[in-house]
N, C-alpha and C positions, 0 to 999 in steps of 0.2 A: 767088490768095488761098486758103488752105487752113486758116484760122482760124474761131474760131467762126461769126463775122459772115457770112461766105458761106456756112457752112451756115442760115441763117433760125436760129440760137441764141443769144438774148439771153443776156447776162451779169447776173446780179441781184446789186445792193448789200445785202446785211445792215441794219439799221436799228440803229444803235448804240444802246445804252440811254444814257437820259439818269439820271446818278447824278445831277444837280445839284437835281430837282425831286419826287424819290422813287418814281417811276415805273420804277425799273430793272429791267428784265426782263420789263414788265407788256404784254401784249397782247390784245387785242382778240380774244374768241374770234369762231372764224369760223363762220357761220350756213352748215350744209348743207341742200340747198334739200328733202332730204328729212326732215330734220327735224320732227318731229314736238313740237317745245319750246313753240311760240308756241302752238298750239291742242288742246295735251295739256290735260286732264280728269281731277283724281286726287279719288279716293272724297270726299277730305273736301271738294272743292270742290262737291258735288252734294248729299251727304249731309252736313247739316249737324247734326252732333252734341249741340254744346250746345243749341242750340234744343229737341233732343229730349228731351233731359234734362231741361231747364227743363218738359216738358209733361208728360213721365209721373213726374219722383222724385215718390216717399213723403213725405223732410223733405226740410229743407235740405241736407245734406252727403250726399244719397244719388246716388248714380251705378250702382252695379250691381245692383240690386233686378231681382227678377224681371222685372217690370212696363218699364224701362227695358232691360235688356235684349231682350226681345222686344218692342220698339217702335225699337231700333237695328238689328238682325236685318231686320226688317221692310221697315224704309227700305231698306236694303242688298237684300235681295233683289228690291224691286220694281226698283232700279234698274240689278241686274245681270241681269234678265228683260227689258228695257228695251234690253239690247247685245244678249243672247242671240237678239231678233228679227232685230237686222239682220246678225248676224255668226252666223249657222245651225252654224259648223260646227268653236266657238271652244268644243273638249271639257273643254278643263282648267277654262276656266269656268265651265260646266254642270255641271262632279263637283264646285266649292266650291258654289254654287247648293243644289246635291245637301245636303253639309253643310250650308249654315245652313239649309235647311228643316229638317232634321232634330233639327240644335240647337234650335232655336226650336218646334218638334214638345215636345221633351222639357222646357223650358221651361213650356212652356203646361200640359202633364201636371202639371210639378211646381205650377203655381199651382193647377189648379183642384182636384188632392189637400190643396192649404194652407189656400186661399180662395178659395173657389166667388163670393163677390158680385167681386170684384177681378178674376177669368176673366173675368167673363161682360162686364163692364164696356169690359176692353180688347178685349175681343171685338169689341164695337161700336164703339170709337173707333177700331181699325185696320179696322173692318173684313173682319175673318179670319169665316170660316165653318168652323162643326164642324158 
């Protein structure tokens, strides 16, 4: 015998698409076990946005006021300070880190050059030290 079968080579059948029930061509992606899909973690699932919004806008329709800005900044960098413990040596992280403190530096300049009571205010509700 000099066919597949005696070399240990299975022959695989194709799996015809079934056009009768609208599933044609439709398969099943396949899970690699390094995969990182099932227990990946993206910003908005930590940092929850609206919430934040809803606690520092001005009015009703506000989303990027100073005040919300640097209370979104915030969020965000405590909980990319948060990875940066356990992954020490994850640089491209730590140079965006870099940025939004900085943004958020120049932010806080511009409030408390506008409105010294509204600084001093979110001073205390994040918690930031000058």
């Amino acid at each position: 015998m000099t066919g597949p079968a005696s070399r240990g080579i299975e022959t695989v059948t194709l799996a015809q698409p079934d056009f009768q029930s609208g599933d044609a061509g439709v398969t099943e992606p396949a899970q690699a076990p390094y995969s990182r899909e099932s227990n990946h973690k993206t910003m908005s699932t930590i940092v929850v946005k609206p919430e934040i919004i809803a606690e520092y806008k001005t009015h009703e329709k506000d989303t990027g006021s100073s005040e919300v800005q640097v209370a979104l900044l915030t969020a965000r960098i405590n909980h990319l300070t948060e990875h940066l413990r356990t992954h020490r040596k994850d640089f491209h992280s730590r140079r965006g880190l870099l940025q939004m403190a900085s943004r958020r530096r120049k932010l806080l300049d511009y409030l408390k050059k506008h409105n010294l009571p509204k600084y001093t205010e979110l001073l205390q509700k994040l918690n930031l030290r000058k």
